[in-house]
C-alpha positions in Angstrom: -3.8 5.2 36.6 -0.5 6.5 38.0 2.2 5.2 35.8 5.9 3.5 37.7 8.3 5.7 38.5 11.4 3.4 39.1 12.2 -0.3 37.9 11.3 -1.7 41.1 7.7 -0.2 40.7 7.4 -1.2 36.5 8.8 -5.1 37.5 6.1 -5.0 40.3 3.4 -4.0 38.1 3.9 -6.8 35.8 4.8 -5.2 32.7 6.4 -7.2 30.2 8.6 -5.3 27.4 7.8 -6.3 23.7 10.5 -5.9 21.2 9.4 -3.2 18.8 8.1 -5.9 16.1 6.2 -8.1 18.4 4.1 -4.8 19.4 3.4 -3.9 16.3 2.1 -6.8 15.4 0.2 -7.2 18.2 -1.3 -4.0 17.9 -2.4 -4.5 14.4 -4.1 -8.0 15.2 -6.2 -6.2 17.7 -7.1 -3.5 15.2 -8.1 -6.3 12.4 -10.2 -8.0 15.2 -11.6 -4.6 15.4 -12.1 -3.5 11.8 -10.4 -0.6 12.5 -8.3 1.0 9.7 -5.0 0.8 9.2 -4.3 4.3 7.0 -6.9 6.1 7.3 -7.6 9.0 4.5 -5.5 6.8 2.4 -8.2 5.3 -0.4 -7.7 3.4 -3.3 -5.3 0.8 -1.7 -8.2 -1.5 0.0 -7.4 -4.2 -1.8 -3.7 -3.9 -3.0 -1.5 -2.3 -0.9 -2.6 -2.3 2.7 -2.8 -6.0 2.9 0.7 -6.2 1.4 1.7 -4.0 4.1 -0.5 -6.4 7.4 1.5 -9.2 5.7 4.5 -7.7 5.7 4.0 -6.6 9.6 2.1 -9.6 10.8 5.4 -11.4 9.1 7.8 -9.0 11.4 9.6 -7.8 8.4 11.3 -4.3 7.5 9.3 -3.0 4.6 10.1 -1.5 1.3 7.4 1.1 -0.2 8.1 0.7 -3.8 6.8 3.2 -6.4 6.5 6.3 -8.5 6.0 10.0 -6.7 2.5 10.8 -5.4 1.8 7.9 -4.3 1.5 8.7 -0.9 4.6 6.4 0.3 5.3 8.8 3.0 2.4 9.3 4.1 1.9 5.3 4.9 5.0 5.4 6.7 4.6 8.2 9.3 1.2 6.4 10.0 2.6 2.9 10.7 3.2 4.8 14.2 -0.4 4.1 15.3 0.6 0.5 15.8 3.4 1.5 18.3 2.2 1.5 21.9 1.2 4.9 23.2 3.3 5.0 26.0 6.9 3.0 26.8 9.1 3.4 29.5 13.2 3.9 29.1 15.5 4.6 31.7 15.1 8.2 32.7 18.1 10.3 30.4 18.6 7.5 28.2 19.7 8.6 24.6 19.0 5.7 23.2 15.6 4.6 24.7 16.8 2.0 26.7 14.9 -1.0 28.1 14.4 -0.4 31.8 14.8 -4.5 32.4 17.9 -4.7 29.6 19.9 -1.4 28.7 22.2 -1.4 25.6 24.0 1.8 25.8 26.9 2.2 28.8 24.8 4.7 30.3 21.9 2.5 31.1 23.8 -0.5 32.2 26.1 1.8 34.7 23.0 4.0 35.7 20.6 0.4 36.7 23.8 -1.5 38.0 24.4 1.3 40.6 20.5 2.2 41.3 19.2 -1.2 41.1 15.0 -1.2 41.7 15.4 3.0 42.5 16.5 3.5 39.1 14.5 6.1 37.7 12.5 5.5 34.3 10.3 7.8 32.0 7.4 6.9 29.4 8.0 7.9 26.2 5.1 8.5 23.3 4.6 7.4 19.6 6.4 11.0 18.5 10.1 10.0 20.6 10.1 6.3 18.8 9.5 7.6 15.1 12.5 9.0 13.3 12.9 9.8 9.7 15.6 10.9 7.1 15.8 12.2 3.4 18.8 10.4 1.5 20.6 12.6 -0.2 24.7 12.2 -1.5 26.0 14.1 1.7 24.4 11.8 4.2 27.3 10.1 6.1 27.4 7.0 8.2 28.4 9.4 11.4 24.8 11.0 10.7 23.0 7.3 10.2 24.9 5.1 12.8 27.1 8.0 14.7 30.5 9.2 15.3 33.1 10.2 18.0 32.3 13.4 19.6 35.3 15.8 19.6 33.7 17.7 21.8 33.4 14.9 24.5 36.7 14.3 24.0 37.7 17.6 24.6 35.7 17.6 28.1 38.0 14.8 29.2 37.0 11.8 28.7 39.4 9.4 26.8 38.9 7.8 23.1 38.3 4.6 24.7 35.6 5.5 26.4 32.3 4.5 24.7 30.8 8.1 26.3 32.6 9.8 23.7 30.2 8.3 21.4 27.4 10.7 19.9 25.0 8.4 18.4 23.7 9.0 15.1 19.4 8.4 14.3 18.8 5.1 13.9 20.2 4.1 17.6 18.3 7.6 18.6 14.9 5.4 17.3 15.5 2.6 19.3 12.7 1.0 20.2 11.0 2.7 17.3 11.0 3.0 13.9 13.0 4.6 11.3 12.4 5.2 7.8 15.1 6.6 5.0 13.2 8.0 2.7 14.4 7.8 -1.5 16.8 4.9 -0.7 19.3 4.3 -4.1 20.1 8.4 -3.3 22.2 7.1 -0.5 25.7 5.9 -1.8 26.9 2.1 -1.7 29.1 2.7 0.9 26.2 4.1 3.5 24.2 1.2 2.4 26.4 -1.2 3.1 26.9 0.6 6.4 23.4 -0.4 7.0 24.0 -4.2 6.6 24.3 -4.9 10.4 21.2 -2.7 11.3 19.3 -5.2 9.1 20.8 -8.5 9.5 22.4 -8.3 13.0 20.0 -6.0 14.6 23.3 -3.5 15.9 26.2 -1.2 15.1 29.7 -0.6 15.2 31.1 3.0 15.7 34.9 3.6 14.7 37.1 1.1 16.1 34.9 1.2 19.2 34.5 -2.7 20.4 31.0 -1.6 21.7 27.9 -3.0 20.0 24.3 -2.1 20.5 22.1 -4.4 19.5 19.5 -2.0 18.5 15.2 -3.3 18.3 14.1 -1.4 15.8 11.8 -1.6 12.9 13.1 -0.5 9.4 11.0 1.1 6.6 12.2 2.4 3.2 10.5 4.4 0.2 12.2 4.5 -3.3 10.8 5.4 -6.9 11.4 2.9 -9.4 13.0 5.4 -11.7 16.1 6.0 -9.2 17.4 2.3 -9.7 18.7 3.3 -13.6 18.7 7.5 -13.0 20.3 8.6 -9.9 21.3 5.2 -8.3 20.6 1.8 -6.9 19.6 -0.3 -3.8 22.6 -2.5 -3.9 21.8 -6.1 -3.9 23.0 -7.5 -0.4 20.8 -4.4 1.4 17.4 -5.4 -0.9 17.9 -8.9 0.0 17.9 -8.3 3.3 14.9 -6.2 3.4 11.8 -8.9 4.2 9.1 -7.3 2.0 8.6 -4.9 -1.0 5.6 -3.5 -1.0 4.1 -2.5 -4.7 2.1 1.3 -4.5 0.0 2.5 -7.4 -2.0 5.6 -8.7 -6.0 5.6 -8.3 -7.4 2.6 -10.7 -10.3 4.5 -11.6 -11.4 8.1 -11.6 -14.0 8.2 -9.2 -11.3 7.0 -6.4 -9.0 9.5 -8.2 -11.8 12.4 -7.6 -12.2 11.3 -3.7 -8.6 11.8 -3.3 -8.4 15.3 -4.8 -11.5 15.9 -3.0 -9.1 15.1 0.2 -6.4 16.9 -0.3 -6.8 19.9 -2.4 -7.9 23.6 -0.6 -11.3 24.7 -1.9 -13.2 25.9 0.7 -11.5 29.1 0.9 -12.0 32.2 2.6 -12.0 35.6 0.5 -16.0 35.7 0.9 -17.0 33.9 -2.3 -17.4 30.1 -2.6 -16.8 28.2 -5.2 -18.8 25.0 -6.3 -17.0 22.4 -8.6 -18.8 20.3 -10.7 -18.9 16.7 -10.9 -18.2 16.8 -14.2 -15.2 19.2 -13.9 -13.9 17.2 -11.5 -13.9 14.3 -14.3 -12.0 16.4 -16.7 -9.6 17.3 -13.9 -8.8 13.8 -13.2 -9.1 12.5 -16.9 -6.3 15.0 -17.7 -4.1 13.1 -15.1 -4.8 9.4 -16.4 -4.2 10.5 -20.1 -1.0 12.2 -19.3 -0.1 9.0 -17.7 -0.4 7.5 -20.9 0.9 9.6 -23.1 4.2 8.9 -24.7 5.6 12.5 -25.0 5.7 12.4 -21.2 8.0 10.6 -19.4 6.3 7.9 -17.5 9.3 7.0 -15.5 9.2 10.2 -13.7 5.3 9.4 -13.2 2.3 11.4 -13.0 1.6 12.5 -9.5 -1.7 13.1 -7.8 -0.7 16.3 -7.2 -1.1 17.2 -10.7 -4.5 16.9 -9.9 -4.8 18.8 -6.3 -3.0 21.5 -7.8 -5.1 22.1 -11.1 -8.3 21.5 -8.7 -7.1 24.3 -6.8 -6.1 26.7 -9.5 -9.5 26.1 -11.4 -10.9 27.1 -8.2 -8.7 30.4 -7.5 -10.1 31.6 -11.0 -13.5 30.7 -10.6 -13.1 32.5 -7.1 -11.0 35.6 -8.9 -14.2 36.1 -11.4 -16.6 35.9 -8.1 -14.7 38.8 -6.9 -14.6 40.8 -9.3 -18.2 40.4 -10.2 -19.1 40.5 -6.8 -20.7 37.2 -6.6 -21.5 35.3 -3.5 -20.8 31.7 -5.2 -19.0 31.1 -8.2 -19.0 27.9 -10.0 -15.8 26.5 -12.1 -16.4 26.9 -15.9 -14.2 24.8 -18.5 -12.6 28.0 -20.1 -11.4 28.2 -16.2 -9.0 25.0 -16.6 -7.2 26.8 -19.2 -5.4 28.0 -16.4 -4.7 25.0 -14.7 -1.4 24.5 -17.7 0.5 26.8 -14.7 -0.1 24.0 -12.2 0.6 21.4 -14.3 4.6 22.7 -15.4 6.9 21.4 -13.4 4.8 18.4 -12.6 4.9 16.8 -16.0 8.3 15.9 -17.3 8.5 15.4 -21.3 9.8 12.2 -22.8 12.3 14.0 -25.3 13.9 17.3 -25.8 11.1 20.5 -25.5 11.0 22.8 -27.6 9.7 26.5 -27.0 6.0 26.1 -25.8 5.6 22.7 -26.6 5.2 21.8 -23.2 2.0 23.9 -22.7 1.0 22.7 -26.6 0.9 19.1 -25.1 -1.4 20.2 -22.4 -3.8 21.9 -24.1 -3.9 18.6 -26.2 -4.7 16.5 -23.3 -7.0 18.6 -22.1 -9.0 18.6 -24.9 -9.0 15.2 -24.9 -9.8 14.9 -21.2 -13.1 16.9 -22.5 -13.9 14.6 -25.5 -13.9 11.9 -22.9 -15.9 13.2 -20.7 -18.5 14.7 -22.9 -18.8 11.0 -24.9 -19.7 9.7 -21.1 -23.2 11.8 -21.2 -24.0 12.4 -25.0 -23.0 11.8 -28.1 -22.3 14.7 -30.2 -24.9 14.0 -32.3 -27.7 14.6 -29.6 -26.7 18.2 -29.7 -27.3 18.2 -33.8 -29.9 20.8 -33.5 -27.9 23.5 -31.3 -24.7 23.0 -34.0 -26.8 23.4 -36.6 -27.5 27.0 -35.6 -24.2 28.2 -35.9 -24.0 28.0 -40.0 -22.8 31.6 -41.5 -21.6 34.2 -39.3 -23.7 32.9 -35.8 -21.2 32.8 -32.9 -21.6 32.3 -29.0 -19.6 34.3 -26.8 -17.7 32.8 -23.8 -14.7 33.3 -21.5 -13.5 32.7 -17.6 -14.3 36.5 -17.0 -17.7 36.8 -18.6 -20.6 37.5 -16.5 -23.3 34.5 -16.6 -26.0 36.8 -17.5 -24.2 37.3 -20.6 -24.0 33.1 -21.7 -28.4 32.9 -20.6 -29.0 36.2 -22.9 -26.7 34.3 -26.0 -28.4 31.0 -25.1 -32.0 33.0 -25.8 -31.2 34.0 -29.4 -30.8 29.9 -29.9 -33.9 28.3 -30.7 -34.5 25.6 -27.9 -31.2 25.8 -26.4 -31.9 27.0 -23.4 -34.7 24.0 -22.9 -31.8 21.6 -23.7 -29.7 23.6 -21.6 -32.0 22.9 -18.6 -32.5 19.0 -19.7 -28.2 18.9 -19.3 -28.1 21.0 -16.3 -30.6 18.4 -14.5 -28.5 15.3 -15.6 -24.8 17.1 -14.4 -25.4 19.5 -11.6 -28.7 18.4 -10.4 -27.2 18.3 -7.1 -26.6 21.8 -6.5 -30.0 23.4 -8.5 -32.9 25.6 -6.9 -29.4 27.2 -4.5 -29.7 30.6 -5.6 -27.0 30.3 -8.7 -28.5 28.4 -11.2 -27.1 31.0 -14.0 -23.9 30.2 -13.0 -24.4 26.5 -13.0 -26.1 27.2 -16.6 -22.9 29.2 -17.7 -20.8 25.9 -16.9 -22.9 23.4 -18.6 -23.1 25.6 -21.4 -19.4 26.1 -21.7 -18.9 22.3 -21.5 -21.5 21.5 -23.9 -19.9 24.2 -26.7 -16.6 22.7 -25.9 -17.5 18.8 -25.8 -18.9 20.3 -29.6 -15.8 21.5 -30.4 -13.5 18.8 -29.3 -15.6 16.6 -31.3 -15.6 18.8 -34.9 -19.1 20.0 -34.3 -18.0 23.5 -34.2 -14.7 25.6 -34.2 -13.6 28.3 -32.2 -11.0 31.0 -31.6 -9.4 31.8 -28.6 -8.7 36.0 -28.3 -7.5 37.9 -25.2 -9.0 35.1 -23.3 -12.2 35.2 -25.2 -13.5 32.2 -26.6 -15.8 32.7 -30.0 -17.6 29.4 -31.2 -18.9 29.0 -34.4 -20.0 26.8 -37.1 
């Protein structure tokens, strides 16, 4: 279908203009009617967040995404586009997007007062309607709202003229939405400067007596710990702001895996692939939820997800380094691998009090360990493996390491009486999945790591830890 060209053609097809709200909500009824999802890729927030979020549309209200990093705030936001219509039309050369039927800007008033039904329009898609901006201290009102062009000016035309104007991004979005991203890093003043976009729906520029009286939807993100560390959302501006919408980390692990599973880069390409186990995977994520209980971390700073992408994907860069260098054609992630992943996790993790030299990694190496206990306690208890512990009295060790060939764990395994019978029983109840593929020893070279370790972490058996060779004994 040929779209209008000029006024005359859009107010002869019948098209009606929505304000920027009204669409929105309109499109989202249709897609409840329809079952279809609102975010989608975004789990965990089913029953929490997204209805928050409907609500808070359905209700025509600016939104506030309230919560710690990693909690895919932004992510929410750039997707609220897919309620906006696909197309709109504006008044061809508009700056500000105007409505064909009711310009705001001088421009669009002058252009469809001297053009009349021939005025030309132009449709606009989701992309031209979204806008988006980090606060930081140096954002200025001029950037936000706009300023007086010099330039302009310069050109010719007089102060008083309101096409001197450059407009800033939020009447650039018109029609659209905009989102400030980290809201308490902008200063009172800009906040307060944002008052009328909220309240009165338009802005002032200068001493200019021009006001736009701007449809636009508003969306914020902040982290909880900016209201006491870096700044505030002053109190006029939150009230104003029709609905604060709580996020949250995963509530349980298996969403927490599904996620990772998502986002981090495993399937890579250097000729080897890498399998992950299940129970890795539970580790992986176990290490998150414990650090986010842990009172040597600080849990205002939060424990992003992408701790847990990250470590995935170093655990997997090892396992994938060893399949190289052993020329293997698929490599499976071993325990001793996620020794490594304390490179991903700096940075990510911030400590509660003052660190001292290498306590950082100390701290986790302790959750790890922990993450392992847990884990372990889900399929056994320690006492199930009484027999295999039991070997290891006198000088009896067992031999493993990220860089150790699997051949080498199956020939140690032999010299254990029954071990490798019980090794088999564990493989089939955690990697039962992926047996009978052509690399079951290095399947059997995981479990067995993680059955030595879950030993280990539970005072079964110690071990030392040598030039990245692990030695377990009794």
């Amino acid at each position: 279908m040929e779209l209008p060209k000029t006024v005359g053609e859009l107010r002869a097809s019948g098209y009606r203009v929505l304000p920027v709200k009204a669409e929105m909500r309109r499109n989202l009824i249709r897609m409840l009617r329809r079952a279809e999802p609102l975010f989608p890729g975004i789990l965990g927030y089913d029953e929490t967040v997204i209805p928050q979020v409907q609500n808070a549309i359905l209700a025509r209200h600016d939104i506030l995404f309230l919560g710690l990093r990693g909690q895919a705030k932004t992510r929410m936001i750039r997707m609220l586009v897919n309620l906006l219509d696909e197309l709109i039309p504006i008044i061809a050369g508009s700056e500000v997007n105007d409505n064909p039927f009711a310009p705001i800007s001088k421009y669009g008033r002058e252009r469809l007062q001297k053009e009349g039904d021939r005025c030309p329009i132009e449709w606009i898609g989701r992309e031209r309607r979204y806008g988006e901006k980090l606060a930081t201290p140096d954002v200025t009102i001029a950037d936000l709202i706009g300023e007086v062009d010099l330039v302009k000016h310069a050109e010719g035309r007089y102060l008083s003229d309101e096409a001197v104007i450059h407009f800033g991004l939020i009447p650039r979005t018109n029609r659209g939405i905009f989102c400030i991203n980290e809201l308490p890093d902008l200063s009172p003043k800009i906040q307060v400067g944002l008052f009328n976009v909220l309240e009165e729906r338009d802005v002032q520029i200068r001493g200019f007596p021009v006001r736009l009286p701007l449809d636009i939807m508003m969306v914020f993100s902040a982290n909880p710990e900016d209201y006491t560390n870096r700044g505030r959302i002053v109190t006029p501006l939150k009230d104003r702001i029709g609905s604060v919408v709580r996020t949250h980390y995963p509530l349980n692990r298996e969403v927490a895996i599904q996620i990772t599973d998502q986002n981090a880069w495993c399937q890579r390409d250097g000729g080897v692939r890498v399998v992950v186990p299940h129970f890795i995977k539970e580790i992986i994520e176990e290490f998150a939820a414990l650090a986010r209980q842990s009172g040597e971390i600080n849990q205002q700073s939060g424990v992003s997800v992408r701790v847990s992408i990250a470590n995935r994907e170093v655990a997997v860069s090892n396992a994938e380094r060893r399949g190289i260098v052993h020329g293997l054609d698929v490599a499976v992630v071993r325990p001793s691998d996620l020794a490594f992943t304390v490179a991903s996790s700096r940075g990510k993790l911030e400590l509660g009090l003052a660190e001292e030299e290498g306590q950082e990694d100390r701290l986790f190496q302790k959750l790890l360990g922990e993450a392992v206990k847990r884990v372990f306690a889900q399929y056994w208890k320690p006492d199930h493996w009484i027999a295999i512990a039991g070997w290891f009295s006198g000088t009896k060790t067992f031999e493993v390491g990220d860089s150790l060939p699997a051949e080498r764990y199956l020939e140690q395994a032999r010299e254990v009486p029954r071990m490798l019978r019980r090794i088999d029983e564990a493989a089939e109840k955690l990697v039962r999945e992926d047996l009978g593929q052509g690399y079951d020893a290095e399947l059997y070279a995981s479990v067995i790591e993680f059955v030595l370790e879950g030993l280990y972490v539970h005072n079964r058996l110690s071990k030392t830890v040598r030039s990245g060779q692990i030695r377990f004994r009794g």
